[in-house]
C-alpha positions in Angstrom: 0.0 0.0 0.0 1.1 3.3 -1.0 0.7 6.2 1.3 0.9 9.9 0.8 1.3 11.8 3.7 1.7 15.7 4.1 1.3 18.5 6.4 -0.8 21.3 4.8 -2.6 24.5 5.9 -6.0 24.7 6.2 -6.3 26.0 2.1 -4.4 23.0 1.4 -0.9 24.1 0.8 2.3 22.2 2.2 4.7 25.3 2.1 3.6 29.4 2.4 4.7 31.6 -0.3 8.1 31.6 0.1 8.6 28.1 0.6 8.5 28.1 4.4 7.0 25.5 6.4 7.7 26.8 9.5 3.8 26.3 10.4 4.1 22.7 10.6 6.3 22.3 13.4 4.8 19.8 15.4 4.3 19.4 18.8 4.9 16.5 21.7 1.6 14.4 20.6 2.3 15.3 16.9 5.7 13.7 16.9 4.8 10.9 18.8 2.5 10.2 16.0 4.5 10.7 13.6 7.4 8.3 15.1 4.1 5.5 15.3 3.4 6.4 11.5 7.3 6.0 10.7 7.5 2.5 12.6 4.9 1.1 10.4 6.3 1.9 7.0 8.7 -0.6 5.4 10.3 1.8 2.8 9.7 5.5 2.2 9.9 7.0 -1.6 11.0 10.8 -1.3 11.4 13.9 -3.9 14.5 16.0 -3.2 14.1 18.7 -1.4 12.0 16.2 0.9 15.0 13.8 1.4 17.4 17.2 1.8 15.6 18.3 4.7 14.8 14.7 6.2 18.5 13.9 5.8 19.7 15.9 8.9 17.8 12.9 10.7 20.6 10.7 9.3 23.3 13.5 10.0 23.1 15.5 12.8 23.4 14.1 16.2 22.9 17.7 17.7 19.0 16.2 16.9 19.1 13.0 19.2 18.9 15.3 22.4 16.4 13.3 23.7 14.6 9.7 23.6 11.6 10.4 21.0 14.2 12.4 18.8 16.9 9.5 19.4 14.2 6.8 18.4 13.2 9.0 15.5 16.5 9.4 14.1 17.4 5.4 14.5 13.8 4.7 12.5 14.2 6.7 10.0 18.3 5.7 9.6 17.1 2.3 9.3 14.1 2.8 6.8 14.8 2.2 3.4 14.4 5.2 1.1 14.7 5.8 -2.6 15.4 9.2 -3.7 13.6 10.8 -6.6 15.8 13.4 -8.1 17.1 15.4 -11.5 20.2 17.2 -9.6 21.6 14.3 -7.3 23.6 12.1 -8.4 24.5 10.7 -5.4 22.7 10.0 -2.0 23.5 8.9 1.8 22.2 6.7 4.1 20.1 3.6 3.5 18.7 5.5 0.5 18.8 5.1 -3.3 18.5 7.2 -6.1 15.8 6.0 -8.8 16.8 4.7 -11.7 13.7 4.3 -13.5 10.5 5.1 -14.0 8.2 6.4 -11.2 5.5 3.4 -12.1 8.6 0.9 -12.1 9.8 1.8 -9.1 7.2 1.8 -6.6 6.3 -1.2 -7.9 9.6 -2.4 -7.1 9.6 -1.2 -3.8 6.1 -2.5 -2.7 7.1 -5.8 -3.6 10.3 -6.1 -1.1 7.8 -5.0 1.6 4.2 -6.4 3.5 4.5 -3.2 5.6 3.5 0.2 4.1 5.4 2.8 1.8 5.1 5.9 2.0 5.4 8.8 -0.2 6.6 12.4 -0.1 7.6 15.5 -1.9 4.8 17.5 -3.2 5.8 16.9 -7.0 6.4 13.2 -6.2 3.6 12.8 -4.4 1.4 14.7 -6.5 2.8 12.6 -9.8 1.8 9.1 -7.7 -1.7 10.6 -7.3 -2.2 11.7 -10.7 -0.9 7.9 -12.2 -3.9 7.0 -9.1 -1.2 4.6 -7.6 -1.6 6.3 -3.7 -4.1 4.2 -1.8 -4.0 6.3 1.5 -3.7 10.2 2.4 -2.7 11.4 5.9 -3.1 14.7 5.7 -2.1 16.8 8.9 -4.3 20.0 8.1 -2.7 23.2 10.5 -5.0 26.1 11.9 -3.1 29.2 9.5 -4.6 30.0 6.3 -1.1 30.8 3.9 -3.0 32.2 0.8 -0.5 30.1 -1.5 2.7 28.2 -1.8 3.2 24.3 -3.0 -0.2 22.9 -3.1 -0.6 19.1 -1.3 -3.3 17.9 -4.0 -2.4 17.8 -7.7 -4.7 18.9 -10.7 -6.4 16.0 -11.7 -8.5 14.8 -15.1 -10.6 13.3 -13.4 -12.2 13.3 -9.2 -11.0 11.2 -6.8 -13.6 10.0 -4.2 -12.4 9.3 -0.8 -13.3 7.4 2.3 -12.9 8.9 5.9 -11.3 6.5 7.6 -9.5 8.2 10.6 -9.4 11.6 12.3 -7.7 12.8 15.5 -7.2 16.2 16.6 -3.9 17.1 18.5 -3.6 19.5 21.3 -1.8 22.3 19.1 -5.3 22.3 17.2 -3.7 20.1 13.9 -6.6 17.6 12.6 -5.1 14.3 11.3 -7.7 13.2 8.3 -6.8 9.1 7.0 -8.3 8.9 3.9 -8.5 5.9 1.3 -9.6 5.6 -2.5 -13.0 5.0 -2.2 -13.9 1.2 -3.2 -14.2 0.9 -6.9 -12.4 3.9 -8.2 -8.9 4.6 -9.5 
């Protein structure tokens, strides 16, 4: 199962104007979500500028200073990753770059995992949905209304009709929503 999971603002955007995402912070109960989400995944497909700023994770130890941030850092070392990218042409870590098409190689990463993949990177993301290969969105929608930036959902031809499977609200006011492709659509 592919997953896409992002934090937008309420008018659906992942990043303000100027690229910031400075909004999307999370708190205590937020990250210990997050680490949950992370330990169920068995591989985790990422665009660039995704994998740039997940890699201080991997890099930094200033960022283990303290046990959820230490037991982040060792899940996401450990998950394998595959890097979509244009400009790389090398990455670190228990990552790859792709070598061939986006189809190709989800495919060939769902099949070296029963456990969930997820997917990030707005363009990345947004290509999976439009090729209607994402099964599952957690979106993490933030109270702040940016007015533009990247936007989470991609155009699409045609509508994609979801299910409501899950919602949670945290203490910082952020509303998880777990949504799947409704039955019998693509």
């Amino acid at each position: 199962m592919l997953i896409a999971s992002m934090s937008v603002s309420v008018d659906g955007f992942i990043t303000d104007r100027d690229g910031g995402i400075g909004w999307t912070a999370p708190t205590e109960d937020r990250f210990r979500f997050h680490l949950e989400q992370t330990r169920e995944l068995g591989a985790h497909l990422l665009g660039r500028k995704l994998y740039e700023t997940m890699l201080v994770w991997e890099t930094d130890p200033s960022l283990r200073d303290g046990e959820l941030c230490t037991e982040f850092a060792d899940l996401w070392t450990a998950l394998p990753k595959v890097v979509f990218s244009r400009t790389l042409d090398r990455v670190q870590g228990n990552a790859r770059l792709a070598q061939g098409p986006l189809t190709d190689e989800i495919a060939a990463v769902l099949a070296t995992t029963d456990k969930p993949v997820g997917i990030g990177g707005a363009t990345l993301a947004g290509a999976a949905i439009e090729l209607g290969l994402v099964e599952e969105f957690h979106v993490f929608r933030n109270p702040i209304v940016v007015g533009g930036g990247t936007p989470f959902w991609p155009p699409v031809a045609e509508p994609i009709a979801l299910e409501l499977i899950e919602t949670k609200t945290f203490g910082s006011r952020v509303v998880f929503e777990r949504y799947r492709r409704a039955q019998g659509t693509a």
